[in-house]
N, C-alpha and C positions, 0 to 999 in steps of 0.2 A: 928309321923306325919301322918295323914292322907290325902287324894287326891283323888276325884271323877273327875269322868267327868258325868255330868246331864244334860240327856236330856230330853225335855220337847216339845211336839205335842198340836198346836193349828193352827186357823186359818189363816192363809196366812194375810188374812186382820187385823188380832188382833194384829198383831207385828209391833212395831216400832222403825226405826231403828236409834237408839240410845242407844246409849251407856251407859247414866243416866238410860233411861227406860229399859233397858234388866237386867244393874245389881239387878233395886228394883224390877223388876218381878222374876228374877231368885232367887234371896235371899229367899223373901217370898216363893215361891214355895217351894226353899229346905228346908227352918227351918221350916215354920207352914204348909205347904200342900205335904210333901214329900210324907207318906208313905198312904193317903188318892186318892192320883193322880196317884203314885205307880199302888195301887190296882186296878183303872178304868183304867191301861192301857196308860194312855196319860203321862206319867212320864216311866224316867229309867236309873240308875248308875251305872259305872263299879268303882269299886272301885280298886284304884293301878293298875290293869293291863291293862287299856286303850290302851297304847302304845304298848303292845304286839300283844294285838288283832287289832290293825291296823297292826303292821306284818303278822299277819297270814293271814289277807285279803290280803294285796298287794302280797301274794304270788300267786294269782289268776291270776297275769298279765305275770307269766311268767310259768305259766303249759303251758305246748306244745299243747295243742287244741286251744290256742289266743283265745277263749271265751270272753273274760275279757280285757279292757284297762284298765291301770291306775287309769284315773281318776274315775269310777265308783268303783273300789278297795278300793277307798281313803273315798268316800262316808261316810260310817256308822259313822268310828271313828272322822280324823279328817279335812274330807271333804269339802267342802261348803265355805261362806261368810265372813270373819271375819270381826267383827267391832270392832274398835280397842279403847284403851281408850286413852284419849285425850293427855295423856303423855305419851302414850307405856310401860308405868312399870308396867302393870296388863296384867294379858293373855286375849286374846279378847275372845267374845262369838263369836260363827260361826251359820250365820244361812243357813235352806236348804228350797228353794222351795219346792212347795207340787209336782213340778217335779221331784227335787232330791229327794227326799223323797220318789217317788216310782221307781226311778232308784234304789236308797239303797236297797229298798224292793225284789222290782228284783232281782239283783246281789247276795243280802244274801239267797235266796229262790230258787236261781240255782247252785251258787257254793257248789259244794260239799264239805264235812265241812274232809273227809278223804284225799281228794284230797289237801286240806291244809293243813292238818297236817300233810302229808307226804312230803308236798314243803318246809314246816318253821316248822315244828315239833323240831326238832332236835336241832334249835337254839333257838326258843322258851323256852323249857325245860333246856337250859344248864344254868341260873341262879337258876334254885330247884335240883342241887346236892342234893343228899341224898333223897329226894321223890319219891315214886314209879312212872313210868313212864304214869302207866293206870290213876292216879290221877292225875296228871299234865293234860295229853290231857282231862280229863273228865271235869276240870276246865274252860278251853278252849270251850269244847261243848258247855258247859253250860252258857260260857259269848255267845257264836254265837248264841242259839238258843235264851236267851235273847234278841238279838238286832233282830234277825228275828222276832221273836213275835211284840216287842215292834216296828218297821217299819211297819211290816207287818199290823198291826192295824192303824198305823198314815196314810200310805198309804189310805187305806180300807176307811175312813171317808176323804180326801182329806187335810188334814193336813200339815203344814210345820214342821219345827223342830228347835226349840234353843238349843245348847250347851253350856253347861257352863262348865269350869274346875277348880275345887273348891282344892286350895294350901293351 
């Protein structure tokens, strides 16, 4: 079984919200425009570990510097908007102002990425028993610097953000 979460950077004013309209946008995006939109930057998918790495953020809210509330923690992963479907049996899309969107940008571009995996590290890694430890946290970088890039850019051009979470 596979599970993304995909997000996707456009205009504030391009989005409508609707629930019909984000599914046929977000579909098309991920089957015939993924890895095209991927590459320019305004696309981006964590595959299966989504949920982690919203933990390793939310550990930002309770490093002893208070830096960081909550709600900006929550931001990248599963942040924002939901709209919901008209029956509740489907996961909603969530969407972010091109405010939130440079709060996310923020918060990923100050938090230090050791600084979190020394607050959630430990819990993080305890479902890859048997995995070397450096390979687990470099998996982790790797999804942070991801979403910093991929924010950091929606930011930068004044962009909002869809999320989709694809079961």
């Amino acid at each position: 079984m596979s599970f993304h979460m995909h997000l996707r950077a456009l205009r504030e004013t391009e989005i409508q919200d609707n629930y019909s309209w984000l599914e046929e946008f977000m579909e098309v995006a991920w089957s015939d425009h993924w890895e095209a939109e991927r590459d320019a930057g305004i696309a981006h998918a964590i595959e299966k570990d989504f949920g982690p790495v919203h933990e390793l953020h939310l550990a930002a809210a309770a490093l002893a510097d208070g830096a960081f509330e909550s709600r900006e923690c929550e931001l990248p992963v599963y942040g924002g908007r939901p709209v919901y479907h008209p029956s509740h049996d489907q996961p909603p899309f969530v969407l972010l102002t091109a405010a939130e969107v440079r709060a996310a940008a923020d918060f990923l571009t100050t938090a230090s990425f050791d600084a979190l995996w020394a607050a959630a590290g430990a819990k993080i890694a305890a479902p890859y028993r048997g995995w070397d430890e450096a390979e687990v946290k470099d998996i982790f970088l790797g999804q942070h610097a991801g979403l910093c890039a991929f924010y950091g850019r929606a930011a930068s051009t004044g962009h909002a953000v869809i999320k989709a979470f694809w079961y």
